[in-house]
Structure formats: structure tokens, C-alpha cells
C-alpha positions as CSV (number, residue, x, y, z in Angstrom):
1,X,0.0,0.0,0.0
2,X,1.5,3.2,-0.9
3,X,1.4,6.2,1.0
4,X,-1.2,8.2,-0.3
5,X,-3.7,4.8,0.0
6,X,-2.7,5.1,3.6
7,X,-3.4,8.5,4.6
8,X,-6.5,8.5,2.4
9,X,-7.8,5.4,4.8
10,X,-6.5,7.1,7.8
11,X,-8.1,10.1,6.9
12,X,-11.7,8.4,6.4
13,X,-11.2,6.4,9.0
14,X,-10.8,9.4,11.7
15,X,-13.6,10.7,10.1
16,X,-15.7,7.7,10.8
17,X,-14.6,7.9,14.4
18,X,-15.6,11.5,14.9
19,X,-18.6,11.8,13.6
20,X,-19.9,8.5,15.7
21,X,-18.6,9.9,18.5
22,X,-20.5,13.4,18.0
23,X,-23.5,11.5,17.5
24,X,-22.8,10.1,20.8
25,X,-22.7,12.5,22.3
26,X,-25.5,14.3,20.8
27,X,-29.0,15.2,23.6
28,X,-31.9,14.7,22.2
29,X,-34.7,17.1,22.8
30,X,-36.6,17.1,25.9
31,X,-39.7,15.1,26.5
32,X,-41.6,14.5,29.6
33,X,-43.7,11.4,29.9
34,X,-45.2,13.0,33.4
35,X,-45.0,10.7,36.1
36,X,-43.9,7.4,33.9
37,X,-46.0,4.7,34.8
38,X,-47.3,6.4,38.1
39,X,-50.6,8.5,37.9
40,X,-49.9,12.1,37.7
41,X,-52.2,13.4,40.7
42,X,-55.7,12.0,42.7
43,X,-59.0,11.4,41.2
44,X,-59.7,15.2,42.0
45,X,-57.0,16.9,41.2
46,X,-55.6,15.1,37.5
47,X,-52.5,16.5,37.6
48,X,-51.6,17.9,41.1
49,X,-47.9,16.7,41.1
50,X,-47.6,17.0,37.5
51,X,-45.4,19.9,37.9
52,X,-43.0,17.8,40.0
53,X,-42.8,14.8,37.7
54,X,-41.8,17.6,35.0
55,X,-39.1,19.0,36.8
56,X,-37.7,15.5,37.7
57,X,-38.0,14.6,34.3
58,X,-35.7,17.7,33.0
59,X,-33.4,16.5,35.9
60,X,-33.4,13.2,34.6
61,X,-33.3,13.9,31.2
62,X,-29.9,16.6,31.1
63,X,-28.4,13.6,33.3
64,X,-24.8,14.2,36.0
65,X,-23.6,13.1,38.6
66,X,-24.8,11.0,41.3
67,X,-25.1,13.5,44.1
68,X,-26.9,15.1,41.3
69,X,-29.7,12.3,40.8
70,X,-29.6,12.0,44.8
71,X,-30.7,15.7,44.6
72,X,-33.5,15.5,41.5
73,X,-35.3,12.8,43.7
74,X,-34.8,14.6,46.9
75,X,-36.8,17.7,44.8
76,X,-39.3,15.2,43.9
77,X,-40.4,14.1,47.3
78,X,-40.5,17.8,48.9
79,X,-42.8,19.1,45.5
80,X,-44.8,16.1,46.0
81,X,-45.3,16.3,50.4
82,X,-45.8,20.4,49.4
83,X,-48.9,19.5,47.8
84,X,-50.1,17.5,50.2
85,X,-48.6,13.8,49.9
86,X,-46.6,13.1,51.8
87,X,-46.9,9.6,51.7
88,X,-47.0,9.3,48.3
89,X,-43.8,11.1,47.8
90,X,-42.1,8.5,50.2
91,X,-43.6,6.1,47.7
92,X,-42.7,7.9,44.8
93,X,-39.2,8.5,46.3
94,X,-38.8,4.6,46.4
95,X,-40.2,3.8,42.5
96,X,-37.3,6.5,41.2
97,X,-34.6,5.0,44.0
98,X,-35.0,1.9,42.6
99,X,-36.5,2.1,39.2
100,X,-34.0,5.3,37.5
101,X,-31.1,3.9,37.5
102,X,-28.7,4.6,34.5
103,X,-27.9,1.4,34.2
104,X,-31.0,-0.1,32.5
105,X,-31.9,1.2,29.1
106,X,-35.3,2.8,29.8
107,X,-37.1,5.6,28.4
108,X,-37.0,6.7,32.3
109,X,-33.5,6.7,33.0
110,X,-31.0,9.1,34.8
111,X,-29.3,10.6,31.8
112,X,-31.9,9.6,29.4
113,X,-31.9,12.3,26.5
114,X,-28.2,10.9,25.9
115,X,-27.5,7.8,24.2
116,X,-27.1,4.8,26.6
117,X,-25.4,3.9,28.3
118,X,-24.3,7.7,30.1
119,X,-24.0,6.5,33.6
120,X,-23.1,8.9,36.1
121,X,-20.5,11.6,35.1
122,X,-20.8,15.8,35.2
123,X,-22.0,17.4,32.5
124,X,-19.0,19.1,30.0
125,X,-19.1,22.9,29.0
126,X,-20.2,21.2,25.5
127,X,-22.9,19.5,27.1
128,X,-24.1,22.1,29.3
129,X,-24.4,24.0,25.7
130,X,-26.6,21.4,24.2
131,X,-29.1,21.4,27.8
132,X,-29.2,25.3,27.2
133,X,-29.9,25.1,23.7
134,X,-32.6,22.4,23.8
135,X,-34.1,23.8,27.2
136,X,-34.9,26.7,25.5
137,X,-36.1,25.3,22.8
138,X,-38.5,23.1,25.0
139,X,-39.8,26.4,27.1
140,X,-40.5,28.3,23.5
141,X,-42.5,25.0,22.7
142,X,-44.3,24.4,25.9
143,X,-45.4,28.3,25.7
144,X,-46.3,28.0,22.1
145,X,-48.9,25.1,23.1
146,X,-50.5,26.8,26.0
């Protein structure tokens, strides 16, 4: 193989690599799914800890660190007992404990707008830029459809 036919492959090749690797690292937009497979308030009130299932989600979604999970379902039990369930939010606290791990590819994941697997790890100043970008992009949507 001459030279040229070398550094042509070598050239394509890191090309190859690149791109992959900045389609792995690529967010996908935001979307909420509410409270997953748990209802999203009481018979009376439809969606009275919607709100909090949201946030989670966007917590979930942009991924981090553990402390950082720790944290997101922390958030989630005090939104839930501030509405006035508090035993539901110790329930609820279990269900993401156990059930949001990175680890499994779910729709429901920590981490879960990235590719899987993420795992635990802190966000880059890349990736911060792509939860800026698409969190704005979800507000401007979410107030378009209200």
C-alpha cells in the first residue's frame, strides 16, 4: 500500500470515528412522559404533582452526577409532600430509588436524553451547551402550546 492509500484510509477512518462519537454525544430534545407509569395526581386533582414529575424529568433527562440524581429525587419528594402527599412522595421516592437507575436502558433513565449507556458523570461545557440550547427550545415550545 503506498502512501497516499494510507493516509486517504487514515483520513476516512478518523472521520468515521468522529462523527460517531458526535452522534454520541449528541442530547436529544426534551420530553416528559409526566410521572412514567405512576398516575400524575388523585382522582380530583388530575395533575396535582404533575409539575413535580416535570421537573424530575428535565433533571433526569440533562443527566450528571450522582449526588446530582440523589438531589433530583430529593426535589421530587418535597414538590410532592408540598402539595399534600406526603406519603405518596415516600412512595414515589422509592419507584425512582429503585427504578431510574442509569444502568437499564429505559425511556425513564437518569441521563436519558443521551445515548445509553451515560452513567453517572458531570455534565461538559459542550454538554451544558446542548441542555441550554434544547431547554430553550422546550420552554418556546411548551409556551407555544398553552
Amino acid at each position: 500500500m503506498n502512501r497516499l492509500s494510507f493516509f486517504c484510509i487514515s483520513l476516512t477512518t478518523a472521520c468515521l470515528v468522529n462523527s460517531v462519537s458526535l452522534y454520541a454525544d449528541s442530547l436529544a430534545p426534551f420530553t416528559s412522559d409526566g410521572c412514567s407509569a405512576f398516575p400524575d395526581g388523585t382522582m380530583q386533582h388530575r395533575q396535582l404533582w404533575l409539575k413535580c414529575c416535570t421537573a424530575h424529568d428535565y433533571a433526569y433527562w440533562k443527566g450528571g452526577t450522582y449526588q446530582e440524581r440523589v438531589q433530583a429525587d430529593k426535589a421530587l419528594n418535597h414538590c410532592v409532600t408540598d402539595v399534600g402527599e406526603p406519603e405518596l412522595a415516600l412512595l414515589m421516592l422509592a419507584g425512582v430509588r429503585v427504578g431510574g437507575t442509569p444502568f437499564f436502558p429505559t425511556t425513564f433513565r437518569w441521563g436519558y436524553g443521551w445515548p445509553y449507556p451515560r452513567n453517572y458523570r458531570a455534565l461538559t461545557p459542550d454538554e451544558l451547551k446542548q441542555v441550554r440550547k434544547l431547554s430553550m427550545k422546550a420552554y418556546i415550545n411548551y409556551q407555544l402550546e398553552k
